[in-house]
C-alpha angles and dihedrals in degrees: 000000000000119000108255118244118223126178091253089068090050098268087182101054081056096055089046093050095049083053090053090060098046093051092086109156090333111113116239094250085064110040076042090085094034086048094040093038101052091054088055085046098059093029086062089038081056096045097047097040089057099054079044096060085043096062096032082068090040090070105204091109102241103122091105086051104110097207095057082072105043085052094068093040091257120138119242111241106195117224090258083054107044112118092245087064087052098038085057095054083047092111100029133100075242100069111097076040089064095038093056087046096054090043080054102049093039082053095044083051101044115053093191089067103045118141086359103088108086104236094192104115109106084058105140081229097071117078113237094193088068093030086071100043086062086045085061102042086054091047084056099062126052102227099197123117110271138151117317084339094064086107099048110108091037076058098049090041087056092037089056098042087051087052093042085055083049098059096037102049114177093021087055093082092075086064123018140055116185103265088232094061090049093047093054085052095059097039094057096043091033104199106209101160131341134080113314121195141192109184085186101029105157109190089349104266103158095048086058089048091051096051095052096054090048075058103045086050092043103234132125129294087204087062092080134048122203132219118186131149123181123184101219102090091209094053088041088061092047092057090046087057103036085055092056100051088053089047098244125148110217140176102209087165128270089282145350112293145167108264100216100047100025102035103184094201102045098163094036114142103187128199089199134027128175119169131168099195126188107285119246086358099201120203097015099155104268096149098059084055108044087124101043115129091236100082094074084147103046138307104289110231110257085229085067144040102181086100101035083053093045095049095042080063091046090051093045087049124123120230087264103026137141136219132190120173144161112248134176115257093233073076093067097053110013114124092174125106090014087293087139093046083056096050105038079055099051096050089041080063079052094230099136117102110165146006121208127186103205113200124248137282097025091126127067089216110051147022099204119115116254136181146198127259119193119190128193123192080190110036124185089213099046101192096021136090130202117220115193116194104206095155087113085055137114135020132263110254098178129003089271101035146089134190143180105233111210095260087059095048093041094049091048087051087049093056084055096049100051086040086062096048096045094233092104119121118206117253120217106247088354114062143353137166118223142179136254093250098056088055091053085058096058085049100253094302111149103195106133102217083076093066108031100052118199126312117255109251112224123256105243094197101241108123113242092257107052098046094047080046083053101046103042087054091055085041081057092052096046088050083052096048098051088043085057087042084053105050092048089054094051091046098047078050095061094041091071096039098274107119115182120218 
């Protein structure tokens, strides 16, 4: 028998391993929904077959009765769809046959999921050979919740999407925020109950964020409802997934739609909202909505979205909601296209509550710096606002990328939390409040390098004489030492005939 998988022995890197294979010639954007796919598939199969086994002991004979699994919010997997039907295809020509058949009969008896499953399998491009290797890998793992695995195939869904970005690089941004950006969202607005809303949520990232902060707190996912809608179908169908695997009821809106001509959500009054929209969006439509009530605070420029996105959040805000979102940092400091204007009106409101630089090289699928802006229709520090510099922040995980570790993110959240409650003191090239006022001076720029000024080096005690005597001996050494290195260089040269001049 097969050696069983669990999350502790990297499950996930498994599963992405075994995608990697079956990839063959099909672009990532492709094998994405048969990888992704296949994981919901066996996650509902578990969930099912457990309730199954429940009511088969149970011994009423009602294990075949459809409503005593949507009930308990599990989906219904009809006899021709059941894992065991697909494990024993596993090795056959059949096999991507059987899995499209069962995507099609869970769909036919799940409303919820209708026109969402990928039913692409049986494609002559996928190797079936290596489809059914994956089929066996899943077969070998229970993907139910259970003990410290419960989270184990969330984790491999959000594993796999990471690795998917990865691979994708610019494309990634449709679907994907770093899972470290959206963690320090959600810590800082932390959303324990209310209406939470992402108006560009990609695979639902920050819904799964979310949820996991109402756990760790132990409080109750019922507690919050989420509103989300994305205008890329395929996307659209990943979030759908990714929420039900987390056991989260959204509404992410009947369809894909664009957010700013088709708002799914029109009299939407959120308590949260945390976007991360499409950076520097061009051509968005701005001059079929010149008139449109959202720009409360001035006409956004059609070269750019970030304030017609800014200001759509602000519109769909409770009295006492919340918004934290990623911007570009063109959106601090821009005066073109009546972006100033936008932005001197909406901290005159005094809706603006924090600034935060995040470093480089945190995003896939771009390398241009971002920040966070957090916005507050009911601020503790009415007149103030904080500015936060992180750029210092995080630690290199790969050559090419970035992450906030816990202790960055925690100790962001923390600055929130004591500016809140009034009790923050400025530090010196990380973090500073400031009026109202002194903003007005420096002409309604946000950037927070501006307020927060430069961090004290430390003395290290040395007098001024004796270190620059000390350094400008090992500066002589050095000198020495690249003269000798030079020489040798020119002399090996020679050696084979290559004389320089």
């Amino acid at each position: 028998m097969a050696k069983k998988n669990t999350a502790e022995i990297g499950f996930e890197k498994e599963i992405w391993k075994a995608a990697d294979l079956l990839r063959g010639n099909i672009d990532a954007s492709e094998y994405k929904s048969v990888v992704l796919g296949l994981i919901f598939l066996k996650y509902i199969s578990d969930r099912f077959d457990d309730k199954y086994n429940q009511l088969v002991e149970e011994g009423d004979g009602f294990e075949e009765d459809k409503d005593e699994y949507t009930a308990d919010n599990i989906f219904f997997v009809p006899q021709q769809a059941r894992w065991s039907v697909i494990a024993d295809a596993a090795h056959t020509p059949e096999v991507g046959t059987a899995i499209d058949e069962a995507m099609r009969l869970i769909e036919k008896e799940n409303p919820r999921l209708k026109g969402i499953l990928p039913k692409n399998f049986a494609r002559p491009e996928l190797d079936k050979r290596r489809l059914g290797d994956v089929v066996d890998l899943f077969t070998n793992i229970k993907m139910k919740e259970h003990g410290d695995s419960k989270d184990i195939l969330g984790r491999t869904y959000e594993y796999c999407l990471s690795k998917f970005a990865e691979a994708e690089g610019k494309l990634a941004g449709e679907f994907y925020t770093p899972a470290c950006i959206v963690r320090t969202l959600v810590e800082v607005l932390q959303p324990y109950s209310g209406r939470v809303y992402d108006p560009a949520c990609g695979s639902g990232g920050m819904f799964v964020q979310s949820a996991k902060f109402i756990e760790r707190h132990h409080g109750n996912i019922n507690s919050i409802s989420v509103f989300g809608q994305d205008s890329n179908p395929t996307t659209w169908k990943m979030a759908q997934m990714n929420l039900a695997i987390r056991g989260i009821e959204a509404d992410l809106g009947k369809f894909n739609a664009d957010t700013f001509f088709d708002d799914q959500h029109p009299t939407l009054k959120a308590d949260f909202i945390l976007a991360n929209p499409p950076f520097n969006l061009s051509d968005w439509g701005a001059d079929k909505l010149q008139e449109d009530v959202r720009w409360k605070y001035g006409i956004p420029p059609a070269g750019n979205a970030n304030f017609a996105w800014l200001q759509h959040m602000i519109h769909h805000l409770s009295p006492r909601g919340r918004i934290g979102m990623v911007l570009a940092n063109g959106s601090l400091s821009s005066q073109t296209g009546g972006e100033g204007t936008i932005r001197e009106n909406i901290l005159k409101a005094d809706l603006v509550e924090g600034i935060v630089a995040l470093p480089s090289q945190l995003f896939y699928t771009t390398g241009i710096p971002v920040s966070l802006w957090f916005l507050n229709r009911d601020k503790k520090q009415p007149g103030k606002v904080l500015f936060v510099d992180a750029r210092n922040m995080g630690t290199m995980v790969s050559r090419k990328l970035r992450e906030l570790t816990e202790e960055d993110i925690a100790k962001i959240a923390e600055t929130f939390q004591k500016y809140q409650e009034g009790t923050l003191e400025d530090e010196k090239g990380f973090c500073a409040v400031v009026s109202l006022d002194e903003i007005k001076k420096q002409d309604y720029i946000l950037t927070p390098g501006r307020y927060v000024g430069i961090a004290e080096t430390k003395d290290d005690g040395e007098p001024f004489p004796e270190k620059m005597a000390r350094l400008t001996a090992e500066l002589s050494d050095l000198f020495a030492q690249s003269h000798k290195m030079e020489d040798e260089i020119r002399k090996q040269l020679k050696l084979t005939g290559y004389e320089l001049k």
